[in-house]
PyMOL Python script that loads the backbone (N, CA, C, O; Angstrom):
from pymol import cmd

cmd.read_pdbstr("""\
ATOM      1  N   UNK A   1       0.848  -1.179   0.000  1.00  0.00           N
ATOM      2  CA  UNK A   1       0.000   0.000   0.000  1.00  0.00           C
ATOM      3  C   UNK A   1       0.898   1.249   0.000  1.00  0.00           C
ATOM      4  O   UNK A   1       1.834   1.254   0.800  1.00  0.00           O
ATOM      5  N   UNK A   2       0.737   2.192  -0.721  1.00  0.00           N
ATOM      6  CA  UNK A   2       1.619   3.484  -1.180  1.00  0.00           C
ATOM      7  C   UNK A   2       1.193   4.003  -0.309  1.00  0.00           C
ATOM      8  O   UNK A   2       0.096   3.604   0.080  1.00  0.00           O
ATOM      9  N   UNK A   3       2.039   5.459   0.621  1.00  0.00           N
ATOM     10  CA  UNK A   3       1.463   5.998   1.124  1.00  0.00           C
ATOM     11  C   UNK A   3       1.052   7.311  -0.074  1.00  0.00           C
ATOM     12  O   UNK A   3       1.519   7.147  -1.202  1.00  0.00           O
ATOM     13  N   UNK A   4       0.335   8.374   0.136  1.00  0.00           N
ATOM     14  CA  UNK A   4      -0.258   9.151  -0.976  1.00  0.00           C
ATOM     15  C   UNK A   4       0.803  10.197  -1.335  1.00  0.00           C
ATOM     16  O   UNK A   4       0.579  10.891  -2.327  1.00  0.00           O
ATOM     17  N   UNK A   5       2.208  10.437  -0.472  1.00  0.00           N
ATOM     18  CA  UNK A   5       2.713  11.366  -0.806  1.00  0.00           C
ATOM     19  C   UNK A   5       3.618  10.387  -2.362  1.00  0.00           C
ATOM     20  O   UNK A   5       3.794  10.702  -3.539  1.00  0.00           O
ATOM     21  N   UNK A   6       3.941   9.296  -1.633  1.00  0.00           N
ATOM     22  CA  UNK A   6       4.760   8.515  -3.057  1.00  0.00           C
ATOM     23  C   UNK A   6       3.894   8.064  -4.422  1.00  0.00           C
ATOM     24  O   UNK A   6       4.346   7.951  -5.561  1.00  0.00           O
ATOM     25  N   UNK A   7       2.198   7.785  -3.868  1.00  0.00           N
ATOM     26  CA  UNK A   7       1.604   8.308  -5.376  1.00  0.00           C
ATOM     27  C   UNK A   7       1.773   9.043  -6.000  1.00  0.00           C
ATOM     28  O   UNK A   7       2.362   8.892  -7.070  1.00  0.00           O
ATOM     29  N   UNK A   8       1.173  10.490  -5.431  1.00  0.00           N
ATOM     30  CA  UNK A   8       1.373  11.313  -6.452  1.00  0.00           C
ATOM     31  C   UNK A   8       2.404  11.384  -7.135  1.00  0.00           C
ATOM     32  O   UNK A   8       2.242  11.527  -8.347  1.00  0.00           O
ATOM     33  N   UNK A   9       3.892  11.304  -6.561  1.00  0.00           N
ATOM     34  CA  UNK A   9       5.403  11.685  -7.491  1.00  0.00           C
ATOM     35  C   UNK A   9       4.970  10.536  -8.285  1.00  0.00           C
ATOM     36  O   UNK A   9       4.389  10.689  -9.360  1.00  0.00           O
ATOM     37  N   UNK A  10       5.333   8.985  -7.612  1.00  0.00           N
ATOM     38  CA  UNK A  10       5.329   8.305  -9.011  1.00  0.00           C
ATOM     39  C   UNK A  10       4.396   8.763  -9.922  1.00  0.00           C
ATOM     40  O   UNK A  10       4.932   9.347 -10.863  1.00  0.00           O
ATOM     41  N   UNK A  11       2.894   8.693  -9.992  1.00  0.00           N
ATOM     42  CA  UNK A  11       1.874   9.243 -10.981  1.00  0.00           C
ATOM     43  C   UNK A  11       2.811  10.229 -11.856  1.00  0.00           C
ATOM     44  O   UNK A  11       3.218   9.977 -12.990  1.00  0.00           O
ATOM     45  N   UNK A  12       3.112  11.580 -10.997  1.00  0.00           N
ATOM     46  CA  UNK A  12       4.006  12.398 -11.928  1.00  0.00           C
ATOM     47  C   UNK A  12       5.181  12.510 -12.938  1.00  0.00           C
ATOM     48  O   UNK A  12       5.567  13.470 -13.605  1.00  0.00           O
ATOM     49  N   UNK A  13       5.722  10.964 -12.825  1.00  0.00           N
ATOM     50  CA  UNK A  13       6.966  10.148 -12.867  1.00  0.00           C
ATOM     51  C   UNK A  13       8.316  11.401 -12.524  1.00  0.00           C
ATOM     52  O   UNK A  13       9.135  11.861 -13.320  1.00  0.00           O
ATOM     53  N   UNK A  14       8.163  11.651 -11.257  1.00  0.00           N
ATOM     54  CA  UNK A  14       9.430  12.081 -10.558  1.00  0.00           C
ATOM     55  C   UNK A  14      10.009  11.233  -9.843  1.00  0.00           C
ATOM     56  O   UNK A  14       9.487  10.323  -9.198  1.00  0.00           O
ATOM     57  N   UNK A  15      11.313  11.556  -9.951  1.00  0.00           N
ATOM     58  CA  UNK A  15      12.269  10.264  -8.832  1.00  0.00           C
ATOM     59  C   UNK A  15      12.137  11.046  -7.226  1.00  0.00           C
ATOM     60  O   UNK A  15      11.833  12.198  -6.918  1.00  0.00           O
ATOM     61  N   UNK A  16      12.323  10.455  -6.822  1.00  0.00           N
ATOM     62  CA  UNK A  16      12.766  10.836  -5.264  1.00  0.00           C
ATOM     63  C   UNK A  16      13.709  11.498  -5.119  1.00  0.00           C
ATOM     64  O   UNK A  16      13.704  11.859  -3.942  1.00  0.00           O
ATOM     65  N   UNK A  17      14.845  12.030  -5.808  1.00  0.00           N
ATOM     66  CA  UNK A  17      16.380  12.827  -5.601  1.00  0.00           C
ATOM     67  C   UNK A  17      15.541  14.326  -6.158  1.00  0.00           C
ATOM     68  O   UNK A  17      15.913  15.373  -5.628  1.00  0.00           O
ATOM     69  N   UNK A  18      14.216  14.410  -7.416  1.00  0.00           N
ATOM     70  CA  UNK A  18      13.978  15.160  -7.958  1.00  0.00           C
ATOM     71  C   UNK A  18      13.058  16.258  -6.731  1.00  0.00           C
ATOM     72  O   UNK A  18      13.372  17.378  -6.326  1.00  0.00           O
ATOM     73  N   UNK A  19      12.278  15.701  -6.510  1.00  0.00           N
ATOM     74  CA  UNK A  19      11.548  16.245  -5.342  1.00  0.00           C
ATOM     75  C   UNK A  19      12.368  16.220  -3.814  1.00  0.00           C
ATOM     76  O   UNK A  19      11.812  16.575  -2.775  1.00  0.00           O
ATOM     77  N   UNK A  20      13.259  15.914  -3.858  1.00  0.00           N
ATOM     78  CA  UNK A  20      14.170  16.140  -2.548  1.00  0.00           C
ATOM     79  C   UNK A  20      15.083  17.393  -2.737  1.00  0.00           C
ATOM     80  O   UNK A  20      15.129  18.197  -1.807  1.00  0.00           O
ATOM     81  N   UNK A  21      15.867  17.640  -3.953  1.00  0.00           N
ATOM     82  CA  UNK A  21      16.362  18.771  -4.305  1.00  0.00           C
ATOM     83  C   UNK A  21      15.044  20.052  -4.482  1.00  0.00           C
ATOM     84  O   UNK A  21      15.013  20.967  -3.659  1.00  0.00           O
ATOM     85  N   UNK A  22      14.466  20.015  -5.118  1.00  0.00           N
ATOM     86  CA  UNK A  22      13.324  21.156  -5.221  1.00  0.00           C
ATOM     87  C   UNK A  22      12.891  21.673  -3.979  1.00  0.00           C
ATOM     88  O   UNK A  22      12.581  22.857  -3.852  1.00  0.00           O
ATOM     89  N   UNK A  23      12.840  20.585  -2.755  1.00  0.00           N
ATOM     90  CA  UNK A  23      12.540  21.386  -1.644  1.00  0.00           C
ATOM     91  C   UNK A  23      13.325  21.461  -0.902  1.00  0.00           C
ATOM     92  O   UNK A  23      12.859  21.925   0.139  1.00  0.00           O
ATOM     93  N   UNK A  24      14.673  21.182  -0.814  1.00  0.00           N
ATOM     94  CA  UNK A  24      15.690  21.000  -0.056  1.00  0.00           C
ATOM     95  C   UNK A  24      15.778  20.213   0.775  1.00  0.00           C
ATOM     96  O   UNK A  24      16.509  20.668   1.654  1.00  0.00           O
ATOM     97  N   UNK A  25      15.401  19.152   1.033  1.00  0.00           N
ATOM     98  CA  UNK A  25      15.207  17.746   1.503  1.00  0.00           C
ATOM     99  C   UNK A  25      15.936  17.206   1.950  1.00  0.00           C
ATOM    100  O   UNK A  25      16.913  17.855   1.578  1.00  0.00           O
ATOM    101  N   UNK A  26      16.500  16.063   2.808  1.00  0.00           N
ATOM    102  CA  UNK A  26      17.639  14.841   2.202  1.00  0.00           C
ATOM    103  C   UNK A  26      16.668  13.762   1.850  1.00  0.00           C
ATOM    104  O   UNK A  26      15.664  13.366   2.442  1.00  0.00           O
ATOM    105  N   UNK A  27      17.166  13.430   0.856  1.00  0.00           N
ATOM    106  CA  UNK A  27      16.789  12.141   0.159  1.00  0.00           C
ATOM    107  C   UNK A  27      16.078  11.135   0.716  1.00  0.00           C
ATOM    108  O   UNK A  27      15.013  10.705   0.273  1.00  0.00           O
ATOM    109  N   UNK A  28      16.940  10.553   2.180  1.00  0.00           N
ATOM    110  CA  UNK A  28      16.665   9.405   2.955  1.00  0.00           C
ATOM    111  C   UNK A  28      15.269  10.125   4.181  1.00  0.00           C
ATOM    112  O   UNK A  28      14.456   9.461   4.823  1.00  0.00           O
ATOM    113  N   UNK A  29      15.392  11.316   4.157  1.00  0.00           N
ATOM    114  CA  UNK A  29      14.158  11.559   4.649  1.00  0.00           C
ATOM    115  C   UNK A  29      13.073  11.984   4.297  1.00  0.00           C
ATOM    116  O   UNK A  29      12.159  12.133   5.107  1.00  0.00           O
ATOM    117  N   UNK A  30      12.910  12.375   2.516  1.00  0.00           N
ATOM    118  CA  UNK A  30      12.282  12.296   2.406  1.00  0.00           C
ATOM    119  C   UNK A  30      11.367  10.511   1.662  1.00  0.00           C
ATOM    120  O   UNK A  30      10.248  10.404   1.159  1.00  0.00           O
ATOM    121  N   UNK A  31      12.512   9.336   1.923  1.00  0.00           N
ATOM    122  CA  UNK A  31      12.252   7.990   1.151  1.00  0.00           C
ATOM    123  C   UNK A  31      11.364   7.792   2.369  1.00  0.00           C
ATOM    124  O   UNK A  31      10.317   7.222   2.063  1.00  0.00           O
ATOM    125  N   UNK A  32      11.510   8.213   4.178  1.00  0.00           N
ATOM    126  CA  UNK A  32      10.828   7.474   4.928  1.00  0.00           C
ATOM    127  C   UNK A  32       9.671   8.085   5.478  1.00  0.00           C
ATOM    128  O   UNK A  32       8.867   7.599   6.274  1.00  0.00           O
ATOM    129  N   UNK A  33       9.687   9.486   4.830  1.00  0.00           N
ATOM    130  CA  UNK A  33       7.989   9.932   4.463  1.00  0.00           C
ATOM    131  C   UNK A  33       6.965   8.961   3.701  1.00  0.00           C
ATOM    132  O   UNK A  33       5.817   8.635   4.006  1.00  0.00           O
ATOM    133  N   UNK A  34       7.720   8.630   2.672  1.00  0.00           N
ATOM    134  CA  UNK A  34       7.191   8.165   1.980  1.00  0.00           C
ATOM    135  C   UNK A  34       6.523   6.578   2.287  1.00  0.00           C
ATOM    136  O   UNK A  34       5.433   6.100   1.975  1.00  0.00           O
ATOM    137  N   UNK A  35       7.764   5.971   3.085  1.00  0.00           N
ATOM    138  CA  UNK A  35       7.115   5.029   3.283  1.00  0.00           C
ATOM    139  C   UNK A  35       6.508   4.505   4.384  1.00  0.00           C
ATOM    140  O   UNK A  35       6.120   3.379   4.695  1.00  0.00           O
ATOM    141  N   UNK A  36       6.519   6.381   5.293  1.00  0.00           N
ATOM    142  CA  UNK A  36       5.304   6.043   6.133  1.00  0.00           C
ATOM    143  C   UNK A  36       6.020   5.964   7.699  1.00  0.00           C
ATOM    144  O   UNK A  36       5.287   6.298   8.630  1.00  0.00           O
ATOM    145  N   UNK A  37       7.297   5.575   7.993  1.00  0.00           N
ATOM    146  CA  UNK A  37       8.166   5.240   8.701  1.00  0.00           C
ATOM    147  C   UNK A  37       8.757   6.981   9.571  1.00  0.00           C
ATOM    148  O   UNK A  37       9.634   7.276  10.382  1.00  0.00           O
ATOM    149  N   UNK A  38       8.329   7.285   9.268  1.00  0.00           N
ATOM    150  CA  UNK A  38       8.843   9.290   9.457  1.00  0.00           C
ATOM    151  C   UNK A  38       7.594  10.115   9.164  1.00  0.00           C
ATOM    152  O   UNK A  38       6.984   9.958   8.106  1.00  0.00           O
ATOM    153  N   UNK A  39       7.193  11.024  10.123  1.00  0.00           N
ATOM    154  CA  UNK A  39       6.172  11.965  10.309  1.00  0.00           C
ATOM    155  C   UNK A  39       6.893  13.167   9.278  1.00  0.00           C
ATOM    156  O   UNK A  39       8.095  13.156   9.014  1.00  0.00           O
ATOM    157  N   UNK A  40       6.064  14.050   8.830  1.00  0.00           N
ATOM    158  CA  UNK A  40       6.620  15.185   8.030  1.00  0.00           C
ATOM    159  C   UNK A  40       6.434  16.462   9.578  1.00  0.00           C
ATOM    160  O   UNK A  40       5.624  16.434  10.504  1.00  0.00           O
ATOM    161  N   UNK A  41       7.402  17.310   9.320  1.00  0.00           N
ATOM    162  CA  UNK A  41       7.162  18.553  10.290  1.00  0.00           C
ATOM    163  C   UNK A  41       6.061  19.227   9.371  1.00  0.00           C
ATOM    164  O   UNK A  41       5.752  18.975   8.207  1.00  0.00           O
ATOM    165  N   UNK A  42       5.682  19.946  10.054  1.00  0.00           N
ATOM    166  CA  UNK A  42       4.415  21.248   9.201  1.00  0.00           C
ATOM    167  C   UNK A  42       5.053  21.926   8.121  1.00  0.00           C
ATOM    168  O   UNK A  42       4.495  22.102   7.038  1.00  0.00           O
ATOM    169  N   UNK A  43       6.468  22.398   8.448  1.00  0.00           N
ATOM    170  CA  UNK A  43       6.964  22.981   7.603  1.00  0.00           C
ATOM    171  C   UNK A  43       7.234  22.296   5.967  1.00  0.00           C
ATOM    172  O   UNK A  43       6.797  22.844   4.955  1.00  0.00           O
ATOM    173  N   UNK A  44       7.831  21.334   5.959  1.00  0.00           N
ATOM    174  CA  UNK A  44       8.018  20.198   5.017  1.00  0.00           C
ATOM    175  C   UNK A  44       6.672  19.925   4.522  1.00  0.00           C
ATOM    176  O   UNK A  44       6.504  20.271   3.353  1.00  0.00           O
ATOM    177  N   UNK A  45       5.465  19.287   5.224  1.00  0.00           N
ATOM    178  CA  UNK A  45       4.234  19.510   4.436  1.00  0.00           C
ATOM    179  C   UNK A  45       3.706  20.455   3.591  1.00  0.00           C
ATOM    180  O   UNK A  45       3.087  20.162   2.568  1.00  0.00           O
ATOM    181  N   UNK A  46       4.005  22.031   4.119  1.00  0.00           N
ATOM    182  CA  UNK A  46       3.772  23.070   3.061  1.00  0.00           C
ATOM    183  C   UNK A  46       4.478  22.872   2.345  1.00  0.00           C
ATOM    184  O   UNK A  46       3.980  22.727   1.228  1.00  0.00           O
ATOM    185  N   UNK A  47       6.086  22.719   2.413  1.00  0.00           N
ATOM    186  CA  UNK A  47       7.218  22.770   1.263  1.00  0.00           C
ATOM    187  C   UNK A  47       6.152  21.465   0.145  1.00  0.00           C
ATOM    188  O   UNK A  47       5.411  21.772  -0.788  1.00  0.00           O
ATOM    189  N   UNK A  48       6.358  20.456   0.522  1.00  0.00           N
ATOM    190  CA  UNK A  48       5.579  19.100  -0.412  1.00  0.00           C
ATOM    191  C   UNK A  48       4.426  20.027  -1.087  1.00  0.00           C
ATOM    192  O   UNK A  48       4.471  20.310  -2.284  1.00  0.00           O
ATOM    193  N   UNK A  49       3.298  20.516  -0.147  1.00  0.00           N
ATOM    194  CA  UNK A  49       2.096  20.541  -0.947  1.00  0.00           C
ATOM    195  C   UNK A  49       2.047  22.236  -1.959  1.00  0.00           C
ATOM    196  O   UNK A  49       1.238  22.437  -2.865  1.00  0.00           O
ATOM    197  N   UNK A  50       2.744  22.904  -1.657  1.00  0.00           N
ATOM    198  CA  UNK A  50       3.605  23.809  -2.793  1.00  0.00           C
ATOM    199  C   UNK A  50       4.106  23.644  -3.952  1.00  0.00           C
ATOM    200  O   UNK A  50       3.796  24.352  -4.910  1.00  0.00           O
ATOM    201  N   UNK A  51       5.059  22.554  -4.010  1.00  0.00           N
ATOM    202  CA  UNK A  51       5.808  21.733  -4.615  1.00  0.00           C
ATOM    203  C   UNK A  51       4.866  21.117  -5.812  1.00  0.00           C
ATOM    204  O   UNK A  51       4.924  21.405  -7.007  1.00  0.00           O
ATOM    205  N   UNK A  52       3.962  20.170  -5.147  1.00  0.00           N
ATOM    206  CA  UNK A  52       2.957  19.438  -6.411  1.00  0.00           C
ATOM    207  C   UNK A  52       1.939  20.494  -6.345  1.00  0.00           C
ATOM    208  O   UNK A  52       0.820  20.048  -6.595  1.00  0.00           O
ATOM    209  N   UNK A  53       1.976  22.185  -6.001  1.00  0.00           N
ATOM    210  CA  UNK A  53       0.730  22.742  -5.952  1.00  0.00           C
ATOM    211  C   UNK A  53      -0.590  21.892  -5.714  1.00  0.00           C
ATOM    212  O   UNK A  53      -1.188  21.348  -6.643  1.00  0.00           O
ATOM    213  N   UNK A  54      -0.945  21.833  -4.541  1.00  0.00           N
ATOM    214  CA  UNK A  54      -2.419  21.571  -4.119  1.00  0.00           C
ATOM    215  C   UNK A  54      -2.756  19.986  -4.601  1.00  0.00           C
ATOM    216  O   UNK A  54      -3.561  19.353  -3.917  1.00  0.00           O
ATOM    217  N   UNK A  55      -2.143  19.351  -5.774  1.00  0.00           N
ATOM    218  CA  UNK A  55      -2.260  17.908  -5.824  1.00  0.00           C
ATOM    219  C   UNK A  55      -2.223  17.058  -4.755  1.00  0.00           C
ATOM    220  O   UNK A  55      -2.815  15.979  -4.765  1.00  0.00           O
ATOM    221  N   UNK A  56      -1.461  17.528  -3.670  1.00  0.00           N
ATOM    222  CA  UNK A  56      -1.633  16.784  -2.120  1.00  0.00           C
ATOM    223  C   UNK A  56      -1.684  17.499  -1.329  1.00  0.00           C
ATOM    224  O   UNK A  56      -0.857  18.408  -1.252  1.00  0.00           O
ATOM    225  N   UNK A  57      -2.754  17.335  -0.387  1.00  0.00           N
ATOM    226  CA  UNK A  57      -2.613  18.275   0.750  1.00  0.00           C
ATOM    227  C   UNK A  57      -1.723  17.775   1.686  1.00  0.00           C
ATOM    228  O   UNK A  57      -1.021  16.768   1.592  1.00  0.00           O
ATOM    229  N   UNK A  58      -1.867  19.025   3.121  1.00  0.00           N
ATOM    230  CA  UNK A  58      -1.115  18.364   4.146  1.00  0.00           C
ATOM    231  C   UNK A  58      -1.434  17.570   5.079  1.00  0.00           C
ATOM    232  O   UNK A  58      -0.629  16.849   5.668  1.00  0.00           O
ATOM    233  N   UNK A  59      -2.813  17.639   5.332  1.00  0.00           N
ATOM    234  CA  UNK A  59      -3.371  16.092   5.461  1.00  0.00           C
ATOM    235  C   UNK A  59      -3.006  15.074   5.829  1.00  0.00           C
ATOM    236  O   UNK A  59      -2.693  14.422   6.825  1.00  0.00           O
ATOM    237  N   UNK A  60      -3.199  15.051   3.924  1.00  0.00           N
ATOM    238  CA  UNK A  60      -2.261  13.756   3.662  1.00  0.00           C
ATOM    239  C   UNK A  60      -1.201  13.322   3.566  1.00  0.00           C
ATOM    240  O   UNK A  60      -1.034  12.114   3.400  1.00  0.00           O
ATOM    241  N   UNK A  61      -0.376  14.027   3.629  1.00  0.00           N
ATOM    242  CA  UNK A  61       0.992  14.366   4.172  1.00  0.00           C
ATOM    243  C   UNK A  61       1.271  13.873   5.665  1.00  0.00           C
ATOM    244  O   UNK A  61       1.812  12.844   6.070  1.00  0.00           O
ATOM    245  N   UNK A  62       0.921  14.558   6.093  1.00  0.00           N
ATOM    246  CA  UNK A  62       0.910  14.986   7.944  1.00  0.00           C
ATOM    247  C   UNK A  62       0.116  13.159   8.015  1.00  0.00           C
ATOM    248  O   UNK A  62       0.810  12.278   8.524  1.00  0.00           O
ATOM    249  N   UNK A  63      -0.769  12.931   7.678  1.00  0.00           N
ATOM    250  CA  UNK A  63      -1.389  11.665   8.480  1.00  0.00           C
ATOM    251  C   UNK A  63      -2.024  11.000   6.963  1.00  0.00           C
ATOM    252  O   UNK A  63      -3.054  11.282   6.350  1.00  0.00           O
ATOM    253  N   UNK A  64      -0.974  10.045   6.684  1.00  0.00           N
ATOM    254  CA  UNK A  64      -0.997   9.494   5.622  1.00  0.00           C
ATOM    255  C   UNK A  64      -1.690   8.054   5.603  1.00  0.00           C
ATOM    256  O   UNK A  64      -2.282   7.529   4.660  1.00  0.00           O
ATOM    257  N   UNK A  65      -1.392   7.393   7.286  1.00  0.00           N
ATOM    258  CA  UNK A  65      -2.325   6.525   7.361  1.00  0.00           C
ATOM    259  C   UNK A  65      -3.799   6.425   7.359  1.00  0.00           C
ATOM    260  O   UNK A  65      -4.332   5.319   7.447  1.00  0.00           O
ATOM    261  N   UNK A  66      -4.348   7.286   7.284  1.00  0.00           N
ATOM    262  CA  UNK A  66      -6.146   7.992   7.204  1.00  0.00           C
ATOM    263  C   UNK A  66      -6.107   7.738   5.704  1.00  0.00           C
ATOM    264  O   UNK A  66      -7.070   7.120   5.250  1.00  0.00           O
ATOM    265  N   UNK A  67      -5.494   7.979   5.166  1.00  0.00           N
ATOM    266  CA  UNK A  67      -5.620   8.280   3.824  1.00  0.00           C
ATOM    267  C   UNK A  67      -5.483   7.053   3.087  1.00  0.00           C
ATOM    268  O   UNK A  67      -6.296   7.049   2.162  1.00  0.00           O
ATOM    269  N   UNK A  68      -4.567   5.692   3.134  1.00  0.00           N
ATOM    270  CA  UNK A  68      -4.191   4.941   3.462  1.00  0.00           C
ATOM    271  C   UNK A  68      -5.250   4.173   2.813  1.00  0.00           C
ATOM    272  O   UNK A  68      -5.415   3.665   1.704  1.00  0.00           O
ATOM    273  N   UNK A  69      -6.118   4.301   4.256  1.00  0.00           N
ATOM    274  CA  UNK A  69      -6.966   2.833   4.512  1.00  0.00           C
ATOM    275  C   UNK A  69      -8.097   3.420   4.075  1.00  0.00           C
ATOM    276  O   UNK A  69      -8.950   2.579   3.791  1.00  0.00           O
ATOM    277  N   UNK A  70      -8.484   4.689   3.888  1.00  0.00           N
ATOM    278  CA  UNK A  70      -9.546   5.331   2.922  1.00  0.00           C
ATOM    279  C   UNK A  70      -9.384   4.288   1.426  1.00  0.00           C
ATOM    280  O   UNK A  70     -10.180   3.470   0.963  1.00  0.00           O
ATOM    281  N   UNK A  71      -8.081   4.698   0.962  1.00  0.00           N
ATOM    282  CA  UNK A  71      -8.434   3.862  -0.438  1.00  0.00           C
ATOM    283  C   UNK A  71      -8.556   2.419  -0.301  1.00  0.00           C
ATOM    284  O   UNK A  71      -9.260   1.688  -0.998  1.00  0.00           O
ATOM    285  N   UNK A  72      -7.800   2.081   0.666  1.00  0.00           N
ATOM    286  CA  UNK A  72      -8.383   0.717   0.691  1.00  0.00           C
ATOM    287  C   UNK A  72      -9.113   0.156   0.703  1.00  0.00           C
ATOM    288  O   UNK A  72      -9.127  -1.017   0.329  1.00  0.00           O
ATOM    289  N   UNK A  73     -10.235   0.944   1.250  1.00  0.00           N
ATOM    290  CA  UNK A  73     -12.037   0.871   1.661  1.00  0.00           C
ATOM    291  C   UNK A  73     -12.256   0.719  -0.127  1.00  0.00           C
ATOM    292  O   UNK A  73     -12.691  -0.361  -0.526  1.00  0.00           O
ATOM    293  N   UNK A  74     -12.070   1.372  -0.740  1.00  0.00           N
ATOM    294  CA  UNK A  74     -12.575   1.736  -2.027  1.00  0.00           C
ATOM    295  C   UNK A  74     -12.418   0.912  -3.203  1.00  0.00           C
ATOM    296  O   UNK A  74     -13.106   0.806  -4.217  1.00  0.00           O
ATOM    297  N   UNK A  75     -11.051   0.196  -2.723  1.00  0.00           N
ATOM    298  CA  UNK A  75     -11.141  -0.814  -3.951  1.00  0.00           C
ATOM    299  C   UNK A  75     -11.385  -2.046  -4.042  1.00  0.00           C
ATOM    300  O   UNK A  75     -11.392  -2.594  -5.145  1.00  0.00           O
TER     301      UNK A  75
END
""", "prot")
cmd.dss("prot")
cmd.show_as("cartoon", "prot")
cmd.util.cbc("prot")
cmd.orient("prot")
């Protein structure tokens, strides 16, 4: 199960180094956002949902497991 911040990039086909440089990131923290393993600060959520403009909120960002098991319900 993806969490929604690593949907959207893949969907976008960005790598992970691409969206880590754009917001000034490190790499390895932003891989364990992604996979759910690492909380985002507030700040980093705006940087992300800036970044893909409004395609993800912070939300879903911030509490990715809600979001998660929402789609899971769905399919």
């Amino acid at each position: 199960m993806q969490t929604p911040l690593r949907k959207i990039r893949v969907e976008l086909n960005l790598t992970i180094s691409e969206v880590a440089n754009a917001i000034n990131c490190d790499v390895g923290n932003l891989s364990r956002l992604e996979r759910g393993i690492q909380t985002a600060s507030l700040e980093l959520a705006e940087k992300l949902t800036a970044f893909y403009r409004g395609k993800i909120t912070e939300l879903e960002i911030l509490y990715p497991h809600r979001y998660q098991q929402q789609n899971s319900k769905t399919v």
